[in-house]
Phi, psi and omega in degrees: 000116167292192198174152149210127190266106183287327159183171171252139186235092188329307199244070198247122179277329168258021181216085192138188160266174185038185192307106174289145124236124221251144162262128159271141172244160179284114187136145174199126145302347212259160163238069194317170262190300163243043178283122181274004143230089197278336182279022174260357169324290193292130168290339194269355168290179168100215151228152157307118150245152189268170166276336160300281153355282161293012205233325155317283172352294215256012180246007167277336185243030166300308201296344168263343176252319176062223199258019177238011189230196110179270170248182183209142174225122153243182171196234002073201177210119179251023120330336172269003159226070190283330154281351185283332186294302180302304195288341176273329161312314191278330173300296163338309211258032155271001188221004180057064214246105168292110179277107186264123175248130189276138178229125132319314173112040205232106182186149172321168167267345142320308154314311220264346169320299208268341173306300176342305190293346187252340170302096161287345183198143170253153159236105213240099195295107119278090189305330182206181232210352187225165187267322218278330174275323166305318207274266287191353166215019168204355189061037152253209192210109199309319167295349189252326170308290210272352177286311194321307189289344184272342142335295194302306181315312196284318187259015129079062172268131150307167176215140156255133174268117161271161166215098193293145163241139172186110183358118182098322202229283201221048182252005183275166160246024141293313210273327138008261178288350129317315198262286180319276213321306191307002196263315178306341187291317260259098191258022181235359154302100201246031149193151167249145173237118160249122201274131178252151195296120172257146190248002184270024144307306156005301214270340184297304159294271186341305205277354166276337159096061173232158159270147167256103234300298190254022151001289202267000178301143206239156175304156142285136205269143186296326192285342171287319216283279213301313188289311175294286183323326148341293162341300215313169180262176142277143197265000000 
């Protein structure tokens, strides 16, 4: 099975527990509004990789992520390459490798069967608390989000919930308590994560010769960081 892989990050600290090795995979429906990485947008992009290949690779940083790390597939949205994805799980979990999957939850019902059964933990990007700001600041769908999460429930997948927080748009705590409330039916969700909007993206859009959306928008601040985690509940 080929795959196309925009890159691997060996040793990656955030996007899961213990210690990652992370795959970006190539391709995205969706176009966010603060998304950092528009160059994993194009599926035709990247480099071709086999699932052997990447799977030699990623058994070399075993003895460094070991049984308290392992692997994260991102992207991009790597649901639009589910089978390279499901045939690198199933290889993984031959070596007995904890598998993440990073998501929007914007994937076929045919993807997400089949990814899923293979998933130990999802991390399930919720972007916005309304359909109408899914619609109108990444072109997705909110409803496609919680049918995903409801998916996650029938194959009893852990979920971490992400959230960007950014300034202006989704730093309130009204908007907060909205992203919880939507969380709550979800009873295999055991941790909310909130991410702060970052801009070191910028040269990334230039050099694609894109506008970047949230250009004038300011970062988010630790201390805006630190008071919404606060919020959070415990899981």
């Amino acid at each position: 099975m080929i795959g196309r892989i925009h890159s691997v990050q060996s040793l990656g600290a955030v996007d899961g527990p213990g210690v990652r090795f992370v795959v970006f995979m190539q391709g995205c429906p969706l176009r966010c509004a603060y998304c950092h990485n528009p160059d994993t947008w194009d599926l035709a992009g990247g480099t071709e990789t086999t699932v052997e290949e990447l799977t030699e690779q990623i058994l070399r940083y075993q003895p460094y992520f070991g049984v308290d790390g392992g692997v994260t597939v991102t992207g991009g949205e790597p649901l639009m390459q589910w089978e390279f994805v499901v045939e690198l799980f199933a290889a993984l979990k031959k070596h007995s490798i904890h598998t993440a999957l990073d998501t929007s939850g914007h994937g076929s019902e045919q993807a997400i069967a089949a990814v899923l059964p293979y998933t130990d933990l999802v991390l399930c990007d919720v972007k916005f608390p309304t359909e109408e700001q899914y619609c109108s600041l990444c072109g997705g769908s909110l409803q496609t989000v919680l049918s995903f999460l409801e998916r996650t429930v029938k194959h009893k997948n852990d979920v971490w919930i992400r959230h960007v927080v950014v300034p202006n748009l989704t730093d309130s705590n009204d908007n907060l308590e909205q992203i919880l409330a939507l969380c709550k039916p979800f009873t295999n969700v055991r941790k909310v994560e909130l991410l702060p909007f970052r801009k070191l993206c910028v040269e990334k859009y230039q050099a694609l010769g894109i506008d970047f959306p949230l250009a004038e928008t300011p970062a988010c601040s630790a201390e805006t960081l630190r008071i919404l985690q606060s919020r959070l509940p415990l899981f």
